[in-house]
N, C-alpha and C positions, 0 to 999 in steps of 0.2 A: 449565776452570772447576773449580772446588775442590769435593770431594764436604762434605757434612754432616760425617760422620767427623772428616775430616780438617781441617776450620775448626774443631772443636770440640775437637779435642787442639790445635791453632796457639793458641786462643783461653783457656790456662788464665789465670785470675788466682792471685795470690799475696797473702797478706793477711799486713803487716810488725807486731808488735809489740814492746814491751818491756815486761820484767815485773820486778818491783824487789820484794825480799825483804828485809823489814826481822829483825835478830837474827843469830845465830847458826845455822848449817845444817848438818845432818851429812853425813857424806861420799854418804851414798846420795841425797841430794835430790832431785841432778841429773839422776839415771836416773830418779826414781820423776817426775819434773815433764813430764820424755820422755813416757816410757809412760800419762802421764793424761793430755796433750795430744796421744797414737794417735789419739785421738778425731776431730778436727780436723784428721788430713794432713800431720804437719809435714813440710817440706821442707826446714829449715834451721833447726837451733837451736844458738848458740855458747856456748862454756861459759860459765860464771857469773865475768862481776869483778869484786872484790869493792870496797867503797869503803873508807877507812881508818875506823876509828869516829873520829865526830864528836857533837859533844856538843848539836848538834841537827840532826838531818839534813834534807836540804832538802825532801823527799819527805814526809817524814813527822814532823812538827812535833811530834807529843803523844809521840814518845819522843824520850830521851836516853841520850847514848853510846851509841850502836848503829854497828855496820857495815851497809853496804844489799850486797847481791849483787846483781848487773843480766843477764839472759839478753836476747837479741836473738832472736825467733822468728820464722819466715816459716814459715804457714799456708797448704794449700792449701784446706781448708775454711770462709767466710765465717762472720763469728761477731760481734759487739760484743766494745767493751774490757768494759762493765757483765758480760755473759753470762760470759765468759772468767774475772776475776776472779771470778765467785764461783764457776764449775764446779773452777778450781783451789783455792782455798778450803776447797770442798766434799771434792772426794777426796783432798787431802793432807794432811783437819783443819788446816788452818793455819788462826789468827787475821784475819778476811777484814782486819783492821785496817792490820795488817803487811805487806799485797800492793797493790801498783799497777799496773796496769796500762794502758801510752799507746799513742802511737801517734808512730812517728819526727816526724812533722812538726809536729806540735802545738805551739805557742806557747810552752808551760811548758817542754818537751822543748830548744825554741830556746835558751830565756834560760841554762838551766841549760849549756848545752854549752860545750866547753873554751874559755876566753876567751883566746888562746895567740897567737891572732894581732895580739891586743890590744898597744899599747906598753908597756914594762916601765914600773914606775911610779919617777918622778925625784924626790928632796926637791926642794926647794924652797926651804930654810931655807937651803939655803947659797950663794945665787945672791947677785948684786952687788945685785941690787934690793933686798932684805932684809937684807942686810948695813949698807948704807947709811940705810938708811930712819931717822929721830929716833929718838932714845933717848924711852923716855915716861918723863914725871917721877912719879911710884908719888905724891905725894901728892893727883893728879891720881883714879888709881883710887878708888872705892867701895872696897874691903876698906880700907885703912889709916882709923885714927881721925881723920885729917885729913881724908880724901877723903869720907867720912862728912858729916863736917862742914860742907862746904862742899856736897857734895849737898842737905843740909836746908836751908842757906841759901838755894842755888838756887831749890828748892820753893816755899819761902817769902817768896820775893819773885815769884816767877811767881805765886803764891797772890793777892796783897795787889794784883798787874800786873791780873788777873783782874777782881777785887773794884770796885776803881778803874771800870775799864770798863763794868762792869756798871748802875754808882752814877750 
């Protein structure tokens, strides 16, 4: 039978996060992000990679052209994403605006992940189906002065089709 002790080391949990840094970061961040997260146990934190700037990022909608850095943490101290965000925040003076903090499994975490496995995407314009399909006649369309034309006509006898009925 297993002593107390020894269920109790068998028995650690690990608490997985990720932490997404909007901006630019100097070389030193990633040691100073270590040593305020001492705090909390870490047992695993990978280096920061970085996203390419994009002109609105997906994380973080009220800024633009920004690069997002992503760290993957494993905790062995229990903590909220809420509390974590702001202790980091808090002792790095970062903008708490510019930090996100999830959690791998999360929903938002899902949709955003590499869609790779997905099929590459085909036109379509140049299949037989489309190729073949009628020519449309352009005085047919609403933009040309003709198709105009004949749209008001349209109206205008569905108007008077209306009226009739009504009477």
């Amino acid at each position: 039978m297993y002593g107390f002790k020894k269920y109790l080391a068998e028995a650690t949990k690990q608490y997985d996060f990720i932490i997404k840094v909007a901006g630019e970061l100097d070389e030193k961040f990633e040691n100073k992000l270590e040593t305020s997260l001492g705090k909390f146990d870490v047992a695993n934190m990978s280096s920061g990679k970085k996203t390419p700037i994009q002109s609105l990022p997906l994380d973080f909608p009220e800024y633009k052209n920004m690069e997002v850095t992503v760290y993957e943490v494993t905790l062995n101290y229990p903590t909220t994403q809420n509390e974590l965000r702001q202790f980091i925040a808090n002792s790095l003076q970062l903008d708490i605006n510019k930090l996100r903090v999830r959690k791998p499994g999360e929903p938002y975490e899902e949709y955003q992940a590499d869609q790779s496995d997905e099929e590459t995407y085909e036109a379509k314009l140049g299949d037989a189906e489309y190729k073949d399909s009628p020519a449309v006649n352009k005085d047919d369309l609403v933009v040309t002065e003709k198709g105009k034309e004949s749209f008001l006509a349209q109206l205008a006898k569905e108007a008077k089709d209306r009226f009739k009925e009504e009477n």
